[in-house]
N, C-alpha and C positions, 0 to 999 in steps of 0.2 A: 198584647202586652209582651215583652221582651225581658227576657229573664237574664238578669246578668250572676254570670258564675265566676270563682275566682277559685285560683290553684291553691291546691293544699301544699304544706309545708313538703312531706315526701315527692310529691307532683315536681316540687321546686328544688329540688335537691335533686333528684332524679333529671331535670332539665340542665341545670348546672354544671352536671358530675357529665352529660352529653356534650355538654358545650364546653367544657375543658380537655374533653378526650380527642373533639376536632381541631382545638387548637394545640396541641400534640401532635395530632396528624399530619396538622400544614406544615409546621415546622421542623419536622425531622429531613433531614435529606435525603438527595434521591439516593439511589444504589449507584457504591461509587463504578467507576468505570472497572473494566479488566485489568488485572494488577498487570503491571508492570513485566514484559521478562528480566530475570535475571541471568545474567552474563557473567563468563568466567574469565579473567586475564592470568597469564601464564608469566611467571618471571624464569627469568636466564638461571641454570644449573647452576649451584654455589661452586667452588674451586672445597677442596677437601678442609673443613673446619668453616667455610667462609659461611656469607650471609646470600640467600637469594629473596628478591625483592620483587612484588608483583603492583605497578601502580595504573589504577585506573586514571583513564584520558580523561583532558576536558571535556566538561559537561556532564558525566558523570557522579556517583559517589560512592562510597563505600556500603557495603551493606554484612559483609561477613570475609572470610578467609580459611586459608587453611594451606598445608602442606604435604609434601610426597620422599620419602626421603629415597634417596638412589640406591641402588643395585652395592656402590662400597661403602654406604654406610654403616658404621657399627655402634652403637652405644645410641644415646638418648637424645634429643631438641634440647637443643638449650635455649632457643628466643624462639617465638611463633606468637604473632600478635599483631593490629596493626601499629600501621608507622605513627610518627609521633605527631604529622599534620595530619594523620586520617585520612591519606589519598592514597593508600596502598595497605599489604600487608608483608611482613618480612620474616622470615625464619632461619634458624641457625641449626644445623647440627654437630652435635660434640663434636665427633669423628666422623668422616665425609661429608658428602656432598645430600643437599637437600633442593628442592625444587619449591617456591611458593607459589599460593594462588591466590588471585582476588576476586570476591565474588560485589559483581557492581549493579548499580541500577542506573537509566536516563533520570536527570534532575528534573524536575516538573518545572 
């Protein structure tokens, strides 16, 4: 004689709560690959008060910035930020001369 048995409610809840956790599993993704390096572009010394401007090549993109201000600078940045289409960055110092940079990445 053959005994039939049947899951209990915990049994089934417990099977359930397993069988939602593998499909979590499957669908997470993998590990993504190695980030990216990031690269620095160097823009042309401003002339004294002017703007120096550092723009990433094609195929690239923007990812940050920043600037260096020269040896006769005196006083404060007045502009440091990217440019207005986001393919470089630009800075300005009050009085002298400033150097920018753009920090980029390969476009996937």
């Amino acid at each position: 004689m053959r005994v039939r048995r049947s899951l209990t409610a915990p049994a089934l809840s417990v099977l359930s709560l397993l069988g939602a956790l593998f499909a979590v599993a499957a669908s997470v993704a993998p590990p993504a690959a190695a980030a990216e390096e990031a690269l620095v572009v160097t823009g042309q010394p401003s002339g004294p008060g002017g703007v120096s401007t550092a723009t990433c090549p094609s195929g690239t993109h923007l990812t940050g910035g920043g600037y260096r201000l020269q040896p006769d600078a005196d006083g404060p940045v007045r502009a440091d930020g990217p440019t207005a289409d986001a393919r470089g960055w630009s800075a300005q110092a009050q009085r002298g001369s400033v150097v920018a940079f753009a920090v980029r990445e390969t476009e996937d």
